[in-house]
KETI-80486 format. One record per residue: residue in three letters; x, y, z of N, C-alpha, C, O in turn. Coordinates in nm, 3 decimals, padded with zeros to 5 digits. Example, Ala and Ser with C-alpha at 12.3 -4.5 7.8 and 13.67 -1.06 7.14 Angstrom:
2
  aa     nc1     nc2     nc3    cac1    cac2    cac3     cc1     cc2     cc3     oc1     oc2     oc3
 ALA  01.319 -00.569  00.780  01.230 -00.450  00.780  01.320 -00.330  00.780  01.424 -00.332  00.846
 SER  01.285 -00.225  00.708  01.367 -00.106  00.714  01.290  00.003  00.787  01.341  00.114  00.804
END
This chain:
213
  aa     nc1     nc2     nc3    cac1    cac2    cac3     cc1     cc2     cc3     oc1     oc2     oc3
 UNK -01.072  00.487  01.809 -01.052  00.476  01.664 -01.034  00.330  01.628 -00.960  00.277  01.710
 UNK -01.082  00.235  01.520 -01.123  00.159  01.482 -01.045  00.107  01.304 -01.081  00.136  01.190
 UNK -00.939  00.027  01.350 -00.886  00.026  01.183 -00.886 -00.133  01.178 -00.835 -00.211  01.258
 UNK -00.979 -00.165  01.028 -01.035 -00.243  01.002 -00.879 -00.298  00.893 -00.794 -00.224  00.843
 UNK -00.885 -00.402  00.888 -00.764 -00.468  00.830 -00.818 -00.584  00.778 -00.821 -00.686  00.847
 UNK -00.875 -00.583  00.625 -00.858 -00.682  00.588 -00.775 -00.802  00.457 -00.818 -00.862  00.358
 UNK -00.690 -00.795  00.500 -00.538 -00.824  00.430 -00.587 -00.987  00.386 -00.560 -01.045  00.282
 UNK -00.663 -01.034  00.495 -00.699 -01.174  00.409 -00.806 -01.163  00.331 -00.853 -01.261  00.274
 UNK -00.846 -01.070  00.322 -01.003 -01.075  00.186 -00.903 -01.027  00.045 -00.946 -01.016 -00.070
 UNK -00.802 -01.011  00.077 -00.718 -00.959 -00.068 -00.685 -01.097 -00.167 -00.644 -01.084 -00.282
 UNK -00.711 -01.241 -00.096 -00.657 -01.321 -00.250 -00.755 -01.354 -00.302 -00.838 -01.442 -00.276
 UNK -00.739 -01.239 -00.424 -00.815 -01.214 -00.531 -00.789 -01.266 -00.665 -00.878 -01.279 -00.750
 UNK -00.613 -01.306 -00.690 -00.624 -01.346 -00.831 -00.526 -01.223 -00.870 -00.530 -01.121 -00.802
 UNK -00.445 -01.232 -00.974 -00.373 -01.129 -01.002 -00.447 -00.997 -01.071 -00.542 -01.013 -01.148
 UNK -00.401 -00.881 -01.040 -00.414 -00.815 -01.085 -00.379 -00.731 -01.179 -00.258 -00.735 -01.201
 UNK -00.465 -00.622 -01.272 -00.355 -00.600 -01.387 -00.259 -00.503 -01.385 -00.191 -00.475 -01.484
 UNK -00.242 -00.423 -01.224 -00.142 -00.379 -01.209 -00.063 -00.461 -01.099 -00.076 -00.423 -00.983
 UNK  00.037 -00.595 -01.129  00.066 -00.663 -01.024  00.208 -00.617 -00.899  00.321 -00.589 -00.940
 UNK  00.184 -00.616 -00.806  00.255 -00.570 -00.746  00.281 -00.704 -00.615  00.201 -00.790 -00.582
 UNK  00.444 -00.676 -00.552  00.486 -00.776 -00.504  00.590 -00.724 -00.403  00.690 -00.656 -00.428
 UNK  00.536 -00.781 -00.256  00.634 -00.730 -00.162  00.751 -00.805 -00.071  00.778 -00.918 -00.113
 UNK  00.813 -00.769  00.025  00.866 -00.872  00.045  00.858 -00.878  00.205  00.904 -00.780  00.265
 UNK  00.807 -00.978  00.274  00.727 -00.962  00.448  00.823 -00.992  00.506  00.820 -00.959  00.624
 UNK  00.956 -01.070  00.457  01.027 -01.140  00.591  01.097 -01.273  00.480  01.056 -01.319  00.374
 UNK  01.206 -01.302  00.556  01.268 -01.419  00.484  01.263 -01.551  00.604  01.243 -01.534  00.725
 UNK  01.285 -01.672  00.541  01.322 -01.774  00.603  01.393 -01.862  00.547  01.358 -01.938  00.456
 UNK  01.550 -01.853  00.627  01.603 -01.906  00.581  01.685 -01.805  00.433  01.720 -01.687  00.440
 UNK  01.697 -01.906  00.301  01.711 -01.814  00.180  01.583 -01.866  00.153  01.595 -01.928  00.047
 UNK  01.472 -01.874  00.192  01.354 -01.869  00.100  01.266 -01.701  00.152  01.263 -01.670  00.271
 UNK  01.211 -01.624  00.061  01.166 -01.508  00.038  01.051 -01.558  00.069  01.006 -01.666  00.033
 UNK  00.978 -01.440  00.171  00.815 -01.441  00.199  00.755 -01.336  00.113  00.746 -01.220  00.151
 UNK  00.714 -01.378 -00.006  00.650 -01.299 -00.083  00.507 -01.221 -00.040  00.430 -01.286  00.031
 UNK  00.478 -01.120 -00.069  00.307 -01.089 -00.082  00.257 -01.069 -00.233  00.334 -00.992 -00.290
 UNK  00.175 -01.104 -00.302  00.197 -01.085 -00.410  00.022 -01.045 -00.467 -00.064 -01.133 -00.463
 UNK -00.007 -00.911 -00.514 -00.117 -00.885 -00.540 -00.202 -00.839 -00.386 -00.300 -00.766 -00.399
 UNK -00.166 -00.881 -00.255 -00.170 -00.880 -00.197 -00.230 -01.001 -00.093 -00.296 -00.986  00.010
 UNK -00.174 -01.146 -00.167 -00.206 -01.286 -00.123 -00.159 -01.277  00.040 -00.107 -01.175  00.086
 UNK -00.180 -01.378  00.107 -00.081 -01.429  00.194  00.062 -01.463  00.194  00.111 -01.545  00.117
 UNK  00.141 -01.382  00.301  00.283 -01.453  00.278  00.277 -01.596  00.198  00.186 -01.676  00.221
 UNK  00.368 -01.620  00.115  00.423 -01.774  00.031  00.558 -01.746  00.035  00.602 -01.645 -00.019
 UNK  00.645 -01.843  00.108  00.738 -01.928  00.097  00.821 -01.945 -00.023  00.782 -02.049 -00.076
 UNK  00.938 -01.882 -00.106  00.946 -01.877 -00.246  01.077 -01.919 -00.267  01.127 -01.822 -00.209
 UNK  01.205 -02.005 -00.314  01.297 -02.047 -00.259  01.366 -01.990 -00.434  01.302 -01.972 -00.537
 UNK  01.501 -01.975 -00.412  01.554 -01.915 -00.535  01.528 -02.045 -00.655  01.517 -02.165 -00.630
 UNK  01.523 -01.975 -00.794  01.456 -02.048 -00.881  01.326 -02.105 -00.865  01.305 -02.217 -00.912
 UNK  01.259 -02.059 -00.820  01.086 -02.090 -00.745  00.998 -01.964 -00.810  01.024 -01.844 -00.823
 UNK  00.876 -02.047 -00.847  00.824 -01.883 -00.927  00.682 -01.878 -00.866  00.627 -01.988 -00.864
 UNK  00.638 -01.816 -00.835  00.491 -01.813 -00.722  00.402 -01.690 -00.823  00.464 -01.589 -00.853
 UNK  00.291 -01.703 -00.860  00.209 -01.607 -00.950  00.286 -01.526 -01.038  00.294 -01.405 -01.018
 UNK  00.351 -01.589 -01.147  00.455 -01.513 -01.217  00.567 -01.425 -01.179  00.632 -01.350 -01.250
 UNK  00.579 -01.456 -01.011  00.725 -01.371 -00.971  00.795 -01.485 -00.907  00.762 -01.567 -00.821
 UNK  00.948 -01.454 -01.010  01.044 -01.597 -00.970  01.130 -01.473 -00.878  01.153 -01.353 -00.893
 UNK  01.164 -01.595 -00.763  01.270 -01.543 -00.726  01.422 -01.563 -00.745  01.473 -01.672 -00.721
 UNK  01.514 -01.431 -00.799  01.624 -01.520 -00.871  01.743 -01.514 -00.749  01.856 -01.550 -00.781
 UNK  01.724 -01.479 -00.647  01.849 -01.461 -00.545  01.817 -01.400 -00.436  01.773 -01.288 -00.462
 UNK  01.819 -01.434 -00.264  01.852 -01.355 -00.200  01.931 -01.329 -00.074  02.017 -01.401 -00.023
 UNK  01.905 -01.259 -00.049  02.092 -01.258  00.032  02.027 -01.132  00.166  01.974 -01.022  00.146
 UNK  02.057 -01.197  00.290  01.969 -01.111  00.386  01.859 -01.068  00.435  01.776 -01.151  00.473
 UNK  01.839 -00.958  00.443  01.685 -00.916  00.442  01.643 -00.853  00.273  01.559 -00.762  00.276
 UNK  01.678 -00.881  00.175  01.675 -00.881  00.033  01.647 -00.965 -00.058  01.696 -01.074 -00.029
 UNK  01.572 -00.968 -00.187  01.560 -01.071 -00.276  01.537 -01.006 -00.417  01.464 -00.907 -00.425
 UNK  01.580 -01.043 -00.496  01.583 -00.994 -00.641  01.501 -01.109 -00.712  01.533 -01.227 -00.719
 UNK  01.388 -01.048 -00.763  01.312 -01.106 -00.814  01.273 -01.054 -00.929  01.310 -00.940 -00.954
 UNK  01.172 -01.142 -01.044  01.172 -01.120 -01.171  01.021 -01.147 -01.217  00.967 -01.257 -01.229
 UNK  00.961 -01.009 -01.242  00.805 -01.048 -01.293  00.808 -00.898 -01.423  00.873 -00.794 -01.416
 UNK  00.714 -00.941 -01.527  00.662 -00.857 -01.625  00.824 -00.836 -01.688  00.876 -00.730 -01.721
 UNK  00.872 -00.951 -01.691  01.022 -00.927 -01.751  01.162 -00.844 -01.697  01.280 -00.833 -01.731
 UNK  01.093 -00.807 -01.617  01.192 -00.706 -01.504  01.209 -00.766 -01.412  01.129 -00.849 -01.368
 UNK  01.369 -00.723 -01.339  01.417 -00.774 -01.227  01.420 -00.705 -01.129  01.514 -00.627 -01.147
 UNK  01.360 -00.679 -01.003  01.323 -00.584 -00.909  01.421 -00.618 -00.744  01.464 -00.732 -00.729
 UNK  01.440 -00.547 -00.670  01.539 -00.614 -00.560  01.398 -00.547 -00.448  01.341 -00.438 -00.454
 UNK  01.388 -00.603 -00.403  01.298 -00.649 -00.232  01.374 -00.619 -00.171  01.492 -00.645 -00.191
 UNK  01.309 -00.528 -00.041  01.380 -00.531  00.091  01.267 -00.521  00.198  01.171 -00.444  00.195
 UNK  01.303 -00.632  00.313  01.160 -00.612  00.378  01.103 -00.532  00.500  01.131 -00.549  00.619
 UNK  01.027 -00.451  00.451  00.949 -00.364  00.493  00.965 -00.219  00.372  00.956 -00.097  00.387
 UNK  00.985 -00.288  00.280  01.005 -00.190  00.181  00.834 -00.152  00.118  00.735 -00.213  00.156
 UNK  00.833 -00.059  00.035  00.648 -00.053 -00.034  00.712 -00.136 -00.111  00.830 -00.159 -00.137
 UNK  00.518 -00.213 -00.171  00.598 -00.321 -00.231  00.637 -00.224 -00.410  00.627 -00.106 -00.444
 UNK  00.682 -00.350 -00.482  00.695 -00.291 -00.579  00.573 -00.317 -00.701  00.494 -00.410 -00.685
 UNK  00.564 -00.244 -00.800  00.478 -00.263 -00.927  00.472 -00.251 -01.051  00.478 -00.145 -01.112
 UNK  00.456 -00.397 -01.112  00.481 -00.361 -01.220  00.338 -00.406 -01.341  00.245 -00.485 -01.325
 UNK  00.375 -00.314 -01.459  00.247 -00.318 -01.535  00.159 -00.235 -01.495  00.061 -00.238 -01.569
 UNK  00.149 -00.154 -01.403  00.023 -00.131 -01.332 -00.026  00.019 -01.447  00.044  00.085 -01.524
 UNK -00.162  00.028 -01.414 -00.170  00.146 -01.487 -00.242  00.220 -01.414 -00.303  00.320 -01.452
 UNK -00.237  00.154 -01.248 -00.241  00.350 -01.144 -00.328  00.427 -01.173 -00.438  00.423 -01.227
 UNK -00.261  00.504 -01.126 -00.352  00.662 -01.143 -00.292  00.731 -01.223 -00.169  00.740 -01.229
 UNK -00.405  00.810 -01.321 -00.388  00.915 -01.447 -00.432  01.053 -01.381 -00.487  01.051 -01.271
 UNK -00.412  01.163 -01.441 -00.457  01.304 -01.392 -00.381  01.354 -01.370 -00.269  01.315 -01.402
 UNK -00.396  01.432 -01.324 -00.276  01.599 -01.266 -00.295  01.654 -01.187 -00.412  01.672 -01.152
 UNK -00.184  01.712 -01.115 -00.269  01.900 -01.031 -00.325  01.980 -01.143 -00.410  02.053 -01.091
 UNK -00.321  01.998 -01.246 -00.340  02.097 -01.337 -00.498  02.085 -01.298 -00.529  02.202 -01.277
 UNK -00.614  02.006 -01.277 -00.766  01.973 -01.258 -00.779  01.979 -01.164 -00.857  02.058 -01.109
 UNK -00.690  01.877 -01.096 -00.754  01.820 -00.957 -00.845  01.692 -00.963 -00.941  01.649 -00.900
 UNK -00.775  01.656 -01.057 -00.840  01.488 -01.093 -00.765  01.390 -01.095 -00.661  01.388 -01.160
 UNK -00.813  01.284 -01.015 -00.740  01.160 -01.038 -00.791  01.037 -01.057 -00.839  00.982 -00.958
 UNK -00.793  00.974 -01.171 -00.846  00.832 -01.225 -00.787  00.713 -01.182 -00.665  00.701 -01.195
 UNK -00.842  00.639 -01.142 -00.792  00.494 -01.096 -00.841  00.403 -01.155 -00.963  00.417 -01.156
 UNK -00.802  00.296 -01.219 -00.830  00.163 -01.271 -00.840  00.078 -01.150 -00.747  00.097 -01.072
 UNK -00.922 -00.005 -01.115 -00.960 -00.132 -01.020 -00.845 -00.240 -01.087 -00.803 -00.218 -01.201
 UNK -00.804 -00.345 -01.017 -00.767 -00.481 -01.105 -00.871 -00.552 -01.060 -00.971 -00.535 -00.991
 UNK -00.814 -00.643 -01.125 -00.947 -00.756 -01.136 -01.021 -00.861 -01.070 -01.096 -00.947 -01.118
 UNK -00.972 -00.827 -00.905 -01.049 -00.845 -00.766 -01.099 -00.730 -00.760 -01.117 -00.715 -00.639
 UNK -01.148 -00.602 -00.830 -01.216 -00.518 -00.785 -01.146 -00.418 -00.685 -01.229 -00.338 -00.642
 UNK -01.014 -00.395 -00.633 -00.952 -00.360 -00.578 -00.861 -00.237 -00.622 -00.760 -00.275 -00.681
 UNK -00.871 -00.102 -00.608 -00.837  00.034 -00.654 -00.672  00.021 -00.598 -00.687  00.020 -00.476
 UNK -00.539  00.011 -00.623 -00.425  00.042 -00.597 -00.354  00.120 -00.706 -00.375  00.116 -00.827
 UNK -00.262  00.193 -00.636 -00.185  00.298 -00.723 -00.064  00.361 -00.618 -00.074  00.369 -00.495
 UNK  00.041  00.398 -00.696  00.160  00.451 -00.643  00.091  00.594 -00.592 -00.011  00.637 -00.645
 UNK  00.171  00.670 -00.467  00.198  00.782 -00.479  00.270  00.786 -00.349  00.310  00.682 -00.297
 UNK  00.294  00.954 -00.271  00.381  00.959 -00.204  00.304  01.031 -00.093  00.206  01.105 -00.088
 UNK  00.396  00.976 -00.004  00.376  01.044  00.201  00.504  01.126  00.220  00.622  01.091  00.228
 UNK  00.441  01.254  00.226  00.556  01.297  00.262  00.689  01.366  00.137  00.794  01.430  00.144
 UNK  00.618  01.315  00.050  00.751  01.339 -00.065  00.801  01.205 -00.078  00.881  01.174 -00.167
 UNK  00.759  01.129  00.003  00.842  00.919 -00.028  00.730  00.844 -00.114  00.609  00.865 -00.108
 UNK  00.794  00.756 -00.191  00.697  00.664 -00.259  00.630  00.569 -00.147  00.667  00.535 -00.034
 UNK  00.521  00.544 -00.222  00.467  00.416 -00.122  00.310  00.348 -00.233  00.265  00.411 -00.329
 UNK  00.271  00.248 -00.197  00.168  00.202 -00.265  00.048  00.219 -00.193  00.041  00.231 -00.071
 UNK -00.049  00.221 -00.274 -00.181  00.248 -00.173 -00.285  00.159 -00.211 -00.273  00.091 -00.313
 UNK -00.383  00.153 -00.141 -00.475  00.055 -00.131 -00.615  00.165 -00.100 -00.631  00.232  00.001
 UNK -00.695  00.159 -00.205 -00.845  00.249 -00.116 -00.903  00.149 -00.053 -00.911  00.028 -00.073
 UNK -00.952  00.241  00.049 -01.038  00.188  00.155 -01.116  00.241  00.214 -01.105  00.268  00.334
 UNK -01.250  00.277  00.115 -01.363  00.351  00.140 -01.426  00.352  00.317 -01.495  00.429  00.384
 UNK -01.355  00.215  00.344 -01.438  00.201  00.543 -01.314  00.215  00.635 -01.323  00.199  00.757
 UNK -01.209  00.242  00.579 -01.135  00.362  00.690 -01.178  00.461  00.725 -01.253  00.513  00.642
 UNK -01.160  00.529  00.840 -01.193  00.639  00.852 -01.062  00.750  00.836 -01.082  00.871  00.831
 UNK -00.938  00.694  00.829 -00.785  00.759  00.784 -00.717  00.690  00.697 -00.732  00.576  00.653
 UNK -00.652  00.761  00.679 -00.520  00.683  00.602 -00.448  00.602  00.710 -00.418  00.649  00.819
 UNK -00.420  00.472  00.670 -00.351  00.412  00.805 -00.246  00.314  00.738 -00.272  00.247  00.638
 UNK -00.136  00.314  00.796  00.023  00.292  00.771  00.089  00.186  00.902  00.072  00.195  01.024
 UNK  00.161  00.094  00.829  00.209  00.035  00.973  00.323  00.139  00.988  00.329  00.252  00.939
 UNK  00.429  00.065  01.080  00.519  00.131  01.172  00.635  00.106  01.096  00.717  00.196  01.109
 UNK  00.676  00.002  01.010  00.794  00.037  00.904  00.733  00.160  00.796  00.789  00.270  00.789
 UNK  00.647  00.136  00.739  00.622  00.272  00.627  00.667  00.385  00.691  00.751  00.466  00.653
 UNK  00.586  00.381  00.814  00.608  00.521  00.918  00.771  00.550  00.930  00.811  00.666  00.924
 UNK  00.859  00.444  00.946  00.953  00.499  00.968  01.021  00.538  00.838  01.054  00.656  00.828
 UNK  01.052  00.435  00.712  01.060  00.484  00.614  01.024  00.616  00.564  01.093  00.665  00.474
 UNK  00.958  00.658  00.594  00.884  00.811  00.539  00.918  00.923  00.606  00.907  01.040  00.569
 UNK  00.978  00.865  00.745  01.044  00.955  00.845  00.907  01.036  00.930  00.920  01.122  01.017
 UNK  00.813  00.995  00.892  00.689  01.002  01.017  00.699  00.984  01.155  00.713  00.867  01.191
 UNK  00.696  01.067  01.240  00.741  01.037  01.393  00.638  01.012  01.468  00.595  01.080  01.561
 UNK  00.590  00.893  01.420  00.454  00.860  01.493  00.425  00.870  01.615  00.308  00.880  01.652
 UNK  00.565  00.870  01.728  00.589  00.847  01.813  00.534  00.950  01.913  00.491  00.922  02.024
 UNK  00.543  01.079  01.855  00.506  01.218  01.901  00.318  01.237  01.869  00.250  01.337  01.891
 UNK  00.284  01.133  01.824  00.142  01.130  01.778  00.038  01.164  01.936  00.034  01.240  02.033
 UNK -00.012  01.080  01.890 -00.142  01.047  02.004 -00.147  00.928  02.014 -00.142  00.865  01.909
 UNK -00.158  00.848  02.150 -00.149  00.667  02.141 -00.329  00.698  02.126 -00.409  00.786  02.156
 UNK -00.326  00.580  02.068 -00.508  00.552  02.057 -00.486  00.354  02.058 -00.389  00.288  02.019
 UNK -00.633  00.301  02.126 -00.586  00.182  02.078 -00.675  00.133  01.975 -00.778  00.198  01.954
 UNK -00.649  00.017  01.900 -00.715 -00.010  01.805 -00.731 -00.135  01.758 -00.645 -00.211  01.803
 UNK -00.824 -00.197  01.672 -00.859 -00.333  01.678 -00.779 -00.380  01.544 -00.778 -00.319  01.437
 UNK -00.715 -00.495  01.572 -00.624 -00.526  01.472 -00.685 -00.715  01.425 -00.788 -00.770  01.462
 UNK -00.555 -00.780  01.317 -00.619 -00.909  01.326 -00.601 -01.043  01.450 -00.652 -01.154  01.466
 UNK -00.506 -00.966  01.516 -00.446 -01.039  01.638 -00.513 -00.946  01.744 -00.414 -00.922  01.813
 UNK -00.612 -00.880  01.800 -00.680 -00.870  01.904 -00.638 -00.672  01.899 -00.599 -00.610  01.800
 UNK -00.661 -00.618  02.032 -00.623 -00.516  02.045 -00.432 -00.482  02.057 -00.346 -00.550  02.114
 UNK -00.414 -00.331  01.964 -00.274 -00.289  02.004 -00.282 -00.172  02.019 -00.399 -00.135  02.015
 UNK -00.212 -00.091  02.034 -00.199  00.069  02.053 -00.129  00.113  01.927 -00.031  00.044  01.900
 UNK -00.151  00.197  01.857 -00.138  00.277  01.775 -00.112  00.452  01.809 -00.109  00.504  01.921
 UNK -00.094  00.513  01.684 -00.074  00.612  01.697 -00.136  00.716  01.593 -00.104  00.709  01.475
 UNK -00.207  00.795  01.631 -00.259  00.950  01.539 -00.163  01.030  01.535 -00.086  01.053  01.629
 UNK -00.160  01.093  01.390 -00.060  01.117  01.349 -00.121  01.217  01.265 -00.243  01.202  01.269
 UNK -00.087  01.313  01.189 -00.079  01.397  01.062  00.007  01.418  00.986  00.114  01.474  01.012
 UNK -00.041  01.360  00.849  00.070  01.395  00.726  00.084  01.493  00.665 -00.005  01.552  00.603
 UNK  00.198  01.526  00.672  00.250  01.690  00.563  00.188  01.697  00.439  00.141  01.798  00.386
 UNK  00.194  01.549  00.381  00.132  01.562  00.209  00.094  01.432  00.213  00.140  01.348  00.289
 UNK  00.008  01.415  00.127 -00.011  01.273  00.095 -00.060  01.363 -00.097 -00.128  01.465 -00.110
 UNK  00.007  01.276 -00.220  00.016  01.283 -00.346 -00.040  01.188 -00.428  00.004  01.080 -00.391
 UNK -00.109  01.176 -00.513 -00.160  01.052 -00.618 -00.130  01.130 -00.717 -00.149  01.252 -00.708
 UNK -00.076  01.071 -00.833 -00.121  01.132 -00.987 -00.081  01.291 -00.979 -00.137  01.352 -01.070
 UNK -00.024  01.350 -00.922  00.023  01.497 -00.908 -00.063  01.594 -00.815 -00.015  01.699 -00.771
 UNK -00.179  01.556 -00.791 -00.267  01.611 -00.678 -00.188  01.544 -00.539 -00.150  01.429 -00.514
 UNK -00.184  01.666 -00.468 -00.127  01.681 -00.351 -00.220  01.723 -00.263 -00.298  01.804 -00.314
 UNK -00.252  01.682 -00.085 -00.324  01.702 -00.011 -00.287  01.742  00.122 -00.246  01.636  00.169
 UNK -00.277  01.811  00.192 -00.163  01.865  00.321 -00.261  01.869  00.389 -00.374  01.911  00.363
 UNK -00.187  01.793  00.546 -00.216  01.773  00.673 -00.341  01.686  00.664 -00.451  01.727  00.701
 UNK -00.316  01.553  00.609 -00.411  01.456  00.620 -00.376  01.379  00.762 -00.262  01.360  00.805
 UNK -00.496  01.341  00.824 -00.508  01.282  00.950 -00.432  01.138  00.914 -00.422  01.128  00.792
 UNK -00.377  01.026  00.983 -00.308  00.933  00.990 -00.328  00.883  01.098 -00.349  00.957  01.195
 UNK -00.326  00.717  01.113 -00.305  00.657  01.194 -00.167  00.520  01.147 -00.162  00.453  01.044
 UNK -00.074  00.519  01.261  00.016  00.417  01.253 -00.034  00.308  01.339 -00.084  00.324  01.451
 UNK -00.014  00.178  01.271 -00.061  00.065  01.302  00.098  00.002  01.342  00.198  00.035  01.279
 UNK  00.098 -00.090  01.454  00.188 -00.193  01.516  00.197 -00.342  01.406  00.293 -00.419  01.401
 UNK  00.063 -00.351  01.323  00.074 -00.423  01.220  00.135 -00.429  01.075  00.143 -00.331  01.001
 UNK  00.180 -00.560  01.045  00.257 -00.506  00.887  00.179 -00.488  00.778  00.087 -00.569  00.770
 UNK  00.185 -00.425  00.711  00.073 -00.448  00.589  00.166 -00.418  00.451  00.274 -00.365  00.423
 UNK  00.070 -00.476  00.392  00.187 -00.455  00.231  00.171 -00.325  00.165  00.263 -00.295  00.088
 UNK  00.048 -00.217  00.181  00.056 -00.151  00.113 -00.031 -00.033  00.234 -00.086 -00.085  00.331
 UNK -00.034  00.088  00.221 -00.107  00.187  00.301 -00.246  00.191  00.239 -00.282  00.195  00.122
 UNK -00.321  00.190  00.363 -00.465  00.210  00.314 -00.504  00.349  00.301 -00.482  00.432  00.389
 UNK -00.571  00.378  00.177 -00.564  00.533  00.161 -00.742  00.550  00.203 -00.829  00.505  00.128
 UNK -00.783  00.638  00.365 -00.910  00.588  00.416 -00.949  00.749  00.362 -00.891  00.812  00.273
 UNK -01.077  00.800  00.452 -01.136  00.905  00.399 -01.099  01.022  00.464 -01.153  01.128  00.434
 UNK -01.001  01.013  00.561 -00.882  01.140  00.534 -00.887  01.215  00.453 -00.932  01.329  00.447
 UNK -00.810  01.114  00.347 -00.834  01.195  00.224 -00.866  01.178  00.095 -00.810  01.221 -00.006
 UNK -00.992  01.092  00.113 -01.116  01.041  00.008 -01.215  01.131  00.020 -01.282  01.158 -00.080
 UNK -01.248  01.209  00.174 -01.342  01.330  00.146 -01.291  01.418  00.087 -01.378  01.478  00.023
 UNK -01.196  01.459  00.073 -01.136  01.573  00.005 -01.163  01.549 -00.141 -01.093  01.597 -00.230
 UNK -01.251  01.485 -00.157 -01.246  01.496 -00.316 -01.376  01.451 -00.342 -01.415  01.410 -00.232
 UNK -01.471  01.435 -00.427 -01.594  01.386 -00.472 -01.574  01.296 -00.582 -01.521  01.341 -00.684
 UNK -01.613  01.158 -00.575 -01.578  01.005 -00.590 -01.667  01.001 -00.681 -01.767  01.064 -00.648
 UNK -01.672  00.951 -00.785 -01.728  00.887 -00.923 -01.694  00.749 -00.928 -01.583  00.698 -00.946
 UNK -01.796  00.700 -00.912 -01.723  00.495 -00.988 -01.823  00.496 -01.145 -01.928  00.551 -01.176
 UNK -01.748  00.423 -01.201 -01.787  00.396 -01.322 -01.741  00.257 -01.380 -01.661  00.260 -01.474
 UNK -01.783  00.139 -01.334 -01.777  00.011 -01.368 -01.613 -00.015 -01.278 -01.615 -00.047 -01.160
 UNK -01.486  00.005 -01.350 -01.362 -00.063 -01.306 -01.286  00.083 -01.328 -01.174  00.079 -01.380
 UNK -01.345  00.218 -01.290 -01.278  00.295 -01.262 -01.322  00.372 -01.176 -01.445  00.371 -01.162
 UNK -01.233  00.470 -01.082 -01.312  00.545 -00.961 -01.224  00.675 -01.056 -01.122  00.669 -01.123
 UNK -01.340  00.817 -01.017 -01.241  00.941 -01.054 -01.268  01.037 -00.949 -01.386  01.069 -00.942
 UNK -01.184  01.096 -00.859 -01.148  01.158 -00.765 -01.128  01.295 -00.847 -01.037  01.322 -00.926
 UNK -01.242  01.378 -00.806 -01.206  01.553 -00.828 -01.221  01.667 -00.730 -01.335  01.705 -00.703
 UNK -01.099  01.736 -00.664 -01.078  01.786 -00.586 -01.166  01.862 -00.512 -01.194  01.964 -00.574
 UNK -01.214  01.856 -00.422 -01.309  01.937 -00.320 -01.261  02.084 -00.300 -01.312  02.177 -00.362
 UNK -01.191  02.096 -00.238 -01.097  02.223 -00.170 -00.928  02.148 -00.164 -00.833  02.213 -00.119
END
């Protein structure tokens, strides 16, 4: 199995749902991800693509974008704000996504019943999660299947896994295939797990997902 990671083709420029995570501290300066840039270095009163950071203390940082003050913790999903996600319901079995403006489909939903952010990624072949999400979500990857897999630092071992639910927009999907990655990533890549489960429409800067089975 083969999980393609490309976390550096993401600085794109903000997007119009911006979202901002937090990778690691140094020092009191905050390692931001932001939109999904490269870690940046962000020191209190320091403002990096419209997110200042106003304080942080530990593995924590309280920061301030779209007028709101948000608290970071790292290996947390990141957070988002402005975003306008995914629309739809279970009531159809439809779910609409807006692109931002690298062309890039993200939207909230949940693993498991836990929040988390997602990222499509039409050339996954799963949904794939590092090993903090995994634990956050209470995923026991551990009981999986080791598989190894190609990462941006060479080969690591991973783990196959199956999720109870994976949710967007109120459509819910049970026992989607998973793989846990040894790598960090800012957001879960949502692969064709469970992108076949649905029949895909693009239409300029929107994709619409309507339920298969």
């Amino acid at each position: 199995m083969k999980l393609l990671l490309l976390l550096a083709a993401l600085a794109c420029g903000p997007a119009s749902a911006q979202t901002v995570g937090l990778s690691g501290m140094l020092g009191n300066r905050a390692l931001l991800i932001v939109d999904g840039h490269a870690p940046k270095s962000v020191a209190p009163g320091e403002t990096f693509e419209g997110v200042k950071v106003v304080s942080t203390s530990g593995d924590q940082a309280v920061v301030e974008l779209g007028g709101k003050r948000v608290a970071l913790r790292v290996g947390d999903a990141p957070a988002s704000v402005g975003a306008r996600g995914a629309s739809g319901g279970g009531g159809n079995g439809k779910i609409v996504l807006t692109a931002g403006s690298g062309g890039h489909f993200m939207t909230q939903g949940a693993i498991n019943g836990n929040t988390t952010q997602f990222m499509v990624d039409t050339g996954a072949t799963v949904v794939s999660l590092s090993v903090a999400d995994a634990e956050r979500m209470r995923v026991n990857y551990k009981a999986g299947q080791p598989v190894r897999m190609s990462t941006a630092n060479g080969t690591a071992q991973g783990w196959a896994v199956k999720l109870n639910s994976v949710r967007i927009a109120g459509v819910e999907i049970f026992e989607v295939d998973a793989v846990v990655t040894p790598q960090n990533m800012p957001f879960v890549l949502l692969g064709n797990s469970f992108l076949t489960r649905f029949q895909m429409q693009r239409d300029n800067d929107q994709m619409t997902l309507t339920r298969r089975y």
